[in-house]
C-alpha positions in Angstrom: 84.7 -26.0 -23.0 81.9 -27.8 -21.1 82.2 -28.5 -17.2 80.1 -30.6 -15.2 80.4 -30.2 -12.0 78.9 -32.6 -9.5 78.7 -30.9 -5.9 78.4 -33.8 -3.7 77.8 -33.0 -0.1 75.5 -34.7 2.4 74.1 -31.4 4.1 74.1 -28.8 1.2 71.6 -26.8 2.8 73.5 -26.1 5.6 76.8 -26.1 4.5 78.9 -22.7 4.3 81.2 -23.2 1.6 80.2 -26.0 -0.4 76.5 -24.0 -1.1 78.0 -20.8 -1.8 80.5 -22.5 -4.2 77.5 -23.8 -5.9 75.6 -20.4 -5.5 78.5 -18.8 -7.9 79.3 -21.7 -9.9 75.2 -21.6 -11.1 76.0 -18.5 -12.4 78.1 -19.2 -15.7 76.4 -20.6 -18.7 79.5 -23.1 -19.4 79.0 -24.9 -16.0 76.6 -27.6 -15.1 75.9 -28.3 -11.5 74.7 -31.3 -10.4 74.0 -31.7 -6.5 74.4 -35.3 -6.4 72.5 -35.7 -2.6 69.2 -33.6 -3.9 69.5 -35.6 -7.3 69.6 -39.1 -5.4 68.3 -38.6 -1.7 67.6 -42.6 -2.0 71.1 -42.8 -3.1 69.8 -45.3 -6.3 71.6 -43.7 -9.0 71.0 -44.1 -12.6 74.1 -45.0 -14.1 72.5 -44.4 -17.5 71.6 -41.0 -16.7 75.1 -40.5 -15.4 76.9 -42.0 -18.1 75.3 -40.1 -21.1 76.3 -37.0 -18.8 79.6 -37.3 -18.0 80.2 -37.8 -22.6 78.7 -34.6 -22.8 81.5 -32.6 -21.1 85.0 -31.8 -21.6 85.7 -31.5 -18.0 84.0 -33.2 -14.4 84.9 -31.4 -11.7 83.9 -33.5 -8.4 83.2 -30.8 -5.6 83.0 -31.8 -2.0 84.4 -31.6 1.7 86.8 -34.2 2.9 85.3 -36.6 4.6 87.5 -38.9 7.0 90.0 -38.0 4.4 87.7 -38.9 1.6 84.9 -38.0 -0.3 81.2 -37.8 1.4 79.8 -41.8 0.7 77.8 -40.8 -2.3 80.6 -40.0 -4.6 82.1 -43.3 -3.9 78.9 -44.8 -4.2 78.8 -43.2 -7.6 82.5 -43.8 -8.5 81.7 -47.4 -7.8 78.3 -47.6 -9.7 78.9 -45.1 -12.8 82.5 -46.0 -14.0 81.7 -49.3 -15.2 84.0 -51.7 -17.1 83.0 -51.6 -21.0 82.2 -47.9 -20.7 84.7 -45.9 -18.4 87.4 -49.0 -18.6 89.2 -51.9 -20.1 89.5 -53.2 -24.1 86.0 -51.5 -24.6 85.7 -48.6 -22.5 86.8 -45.3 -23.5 84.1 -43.3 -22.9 86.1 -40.8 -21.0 89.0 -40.6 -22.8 90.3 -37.3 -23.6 88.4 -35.4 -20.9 89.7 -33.5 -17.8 89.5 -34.8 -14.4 89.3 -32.1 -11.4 88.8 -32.0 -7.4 87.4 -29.3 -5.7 87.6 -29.6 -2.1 87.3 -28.2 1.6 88.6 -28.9 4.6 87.7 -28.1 7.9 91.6 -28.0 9.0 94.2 -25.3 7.9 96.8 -26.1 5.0 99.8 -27.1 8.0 97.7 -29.8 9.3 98.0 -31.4 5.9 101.8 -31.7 5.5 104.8 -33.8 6.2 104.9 -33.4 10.3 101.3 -31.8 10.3 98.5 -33.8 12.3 96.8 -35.5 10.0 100.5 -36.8 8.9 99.4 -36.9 4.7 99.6 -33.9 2.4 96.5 -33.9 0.7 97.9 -34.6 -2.3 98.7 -37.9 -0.9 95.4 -38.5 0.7 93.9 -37.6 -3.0 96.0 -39.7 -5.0 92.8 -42.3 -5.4 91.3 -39.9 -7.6 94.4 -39.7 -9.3 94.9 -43.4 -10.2 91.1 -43.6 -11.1 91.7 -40.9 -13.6 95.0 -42.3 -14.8 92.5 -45.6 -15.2 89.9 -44.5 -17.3 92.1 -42.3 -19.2 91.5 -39.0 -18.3 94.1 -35.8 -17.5 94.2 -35.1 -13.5 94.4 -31.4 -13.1 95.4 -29.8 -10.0 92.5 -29.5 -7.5 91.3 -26.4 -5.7 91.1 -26.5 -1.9 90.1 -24.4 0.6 91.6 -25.1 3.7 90.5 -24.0 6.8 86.7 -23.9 6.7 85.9 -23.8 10.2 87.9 -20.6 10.7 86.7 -19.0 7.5 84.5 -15.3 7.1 82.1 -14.3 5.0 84.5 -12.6 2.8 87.0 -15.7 2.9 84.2 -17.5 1.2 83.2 -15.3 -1.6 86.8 -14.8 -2.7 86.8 -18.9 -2.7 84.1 -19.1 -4.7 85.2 -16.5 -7.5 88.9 -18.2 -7.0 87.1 -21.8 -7.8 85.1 -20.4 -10.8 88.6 -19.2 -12.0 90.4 -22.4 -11.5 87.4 -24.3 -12.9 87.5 -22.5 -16.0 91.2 -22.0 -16.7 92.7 -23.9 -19.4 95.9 -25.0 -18.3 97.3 -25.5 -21.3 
């Protein structure tokens, strides 16, 4: 199995978790890691480029923190751009088809905050379902995401384990 995996975070360098993810995910040949932000610092993506990407992989994991209980701009940006009718949908576009859709994201709030009577009132399996629908949409399988909650009160240690724990939920084959 092929993954792509397209870290998309606005301040990589001095992010905690998101860099070390993409320190540890770099280290298996059957990964792919694009940085989106250091790819496009313009943000004028080439949908091409993107395109003949995304058909070489059997899985597309997109990485990132939520953002105002989304994803950074860029990944919509890219969503928006990349995913066009003809290719991704409708009659003609099937390009995806077949592949595996998968979310890997942090949060700067623990797990409670992101439940029925927690303060940001969603789960975040509600506040994900977008990604959902655009996977049901171009016709790909939505597997569960990996999130790490709780970033801001994370150690060192906390951090590494979340690493090795994405690498293993990247690669697993939930069949």
């Amino acid at each position: 199995m092929k993954v792509l995996v397209l870290a998309v975070h606005p301040h990589m360098e001095t992010s905690v978790v998101n860099k070390a993810w993409v320190e540890e995910l770099k280290k298996h040949d059957q990964i792919t890691v694009r940085e989106l932000y250091k790819e496009y610092p313009d943000e004028a993506i080439d949908v091409v480029k993107e395109q003949q990407l995304c058909e070489q992989y059997d899985r597309i994991v997109f990485q990132f923190p939520l953002y105002w209980y989304s994803s950074p701009p860029l990944l919509k940006k890219w969503l928006d751009l990349v995913l066009t009718y003809g290719w991704a949908y409708g009659s003609e576009g099937k390009a995806l088809h077949g592949k595996e859709l998968m979310l890997a994201v942090s949060t700067g709030s623990e797990a409670e905050k992101y439940q029925a009577g927690g303060s940001n009132h969603y789960s975040l399996s509600e506040l994900l379902k977008p990604f959902q629908a655009t996977s049901n949409l171009i016709g790909m399988t939505y597997l569960p995401p990996y999130v790490f909650y709780g970033v801001k009160y994370a150690n060192a240690d906390d951090i590494a384990i979340s690493a090795k724990r994405l690498t293993d939920h990247i690669l697993n084959s939930f069949s």
